[in-house]
C-alpha positions in Angstrom: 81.7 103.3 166.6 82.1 103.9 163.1 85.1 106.8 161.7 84.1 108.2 158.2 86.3 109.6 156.1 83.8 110.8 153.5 82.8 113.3 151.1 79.5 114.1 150.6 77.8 115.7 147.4 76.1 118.9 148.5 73.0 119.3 145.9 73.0 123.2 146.3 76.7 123.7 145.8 77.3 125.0 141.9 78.6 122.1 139.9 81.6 124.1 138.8 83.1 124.5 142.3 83.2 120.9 142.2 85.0 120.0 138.5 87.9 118.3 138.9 87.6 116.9 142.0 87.4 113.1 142.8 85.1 112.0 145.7 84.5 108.3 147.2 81.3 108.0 148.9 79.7 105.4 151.1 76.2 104.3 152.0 75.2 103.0 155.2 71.8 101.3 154.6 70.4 101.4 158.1 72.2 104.1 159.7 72.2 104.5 163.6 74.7 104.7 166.5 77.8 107.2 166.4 79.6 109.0 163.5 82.5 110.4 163.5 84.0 112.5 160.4 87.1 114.0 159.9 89.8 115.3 157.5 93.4 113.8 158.0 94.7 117.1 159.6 93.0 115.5 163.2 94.9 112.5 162.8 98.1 114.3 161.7 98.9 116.2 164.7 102.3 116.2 165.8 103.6 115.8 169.1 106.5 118.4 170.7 109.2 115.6 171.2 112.3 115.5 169.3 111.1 113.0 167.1 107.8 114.2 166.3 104.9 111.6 166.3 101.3 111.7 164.8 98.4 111.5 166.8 97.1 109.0 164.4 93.9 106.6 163.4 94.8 104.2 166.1 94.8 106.8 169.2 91.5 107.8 167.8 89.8 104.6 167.3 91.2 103.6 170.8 89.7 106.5 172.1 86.7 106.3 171.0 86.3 102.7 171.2 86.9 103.1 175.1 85.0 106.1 175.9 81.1 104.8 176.9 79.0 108.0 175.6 75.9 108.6 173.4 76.8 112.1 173.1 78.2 113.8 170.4 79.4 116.6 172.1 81.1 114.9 174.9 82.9 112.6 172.2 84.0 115.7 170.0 85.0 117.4 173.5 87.5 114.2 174.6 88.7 113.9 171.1 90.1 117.6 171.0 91.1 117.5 174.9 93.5 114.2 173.6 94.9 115.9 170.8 95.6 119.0 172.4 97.5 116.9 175.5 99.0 115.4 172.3 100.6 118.3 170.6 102.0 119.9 173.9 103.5 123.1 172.5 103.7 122.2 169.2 102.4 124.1 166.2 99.4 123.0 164.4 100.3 122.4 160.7 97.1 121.4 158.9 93.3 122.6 159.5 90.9 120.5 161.5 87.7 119.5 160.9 86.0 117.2 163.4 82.4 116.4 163.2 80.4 114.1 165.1 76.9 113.2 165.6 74.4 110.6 166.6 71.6 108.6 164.8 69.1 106.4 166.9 67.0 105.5 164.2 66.8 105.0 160.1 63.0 107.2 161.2 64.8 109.8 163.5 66.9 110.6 160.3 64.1 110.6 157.7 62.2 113.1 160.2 65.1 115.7 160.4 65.8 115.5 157.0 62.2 116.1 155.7 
């Protein structure tokens, strides 16, 4: 499993929305398997105890590291179902943006992209 933190460039998004805004970017060169990218507001969910704890990066690599799936969807489904057990009754304080997907192939990519 592989977690991305990344921002991508989108070519069709005006260039002024974009000014003064830093961006790191990586480049797999022969992308396949799962990807999973987020924003830090999924690994920054509190708990309800007294002294509040974040769900954090290692209770999601452990979780995905142990769950044996190909799917996306079923990933992205256990991932939320964890962090909502996580929070109990606590109030979210950050968005959440969770995206995953799966490449088999460098070729499977290159099709779907055109």
């Amino acid at each position: 499993s592989l977690i991305l933190k990344t921002l991508f460039l989108i070519a069709n998004i005006p260039r002024l929305w974009w000014r003064g805004i830093e961006f790191t970017t990586q480049v797999i060169e022969n992308p396949s398997g799962m990807f999973v990218m987020l924003t830090d507001g999924v690994t920054d969910v509190m708990n309800d105890m007294p002294q509040p704890t974040a769900f954090g990066r290692r209770r999601l690599k452990s979780l995905i590291e142990n769950l044996n799936t190909s799917d996306p969807e079923t990933l992205a489904g256990h991932i939320m179902e964890a962090i909502n057990g996580h929070k109990g009754t606590s109030v979210l304080r950050d968005d959440l943006t969770l995206m995953v997907f799966y490449i088999h192939s460098l070729e499977q990519l290159t099709s779907l992209l055109g």
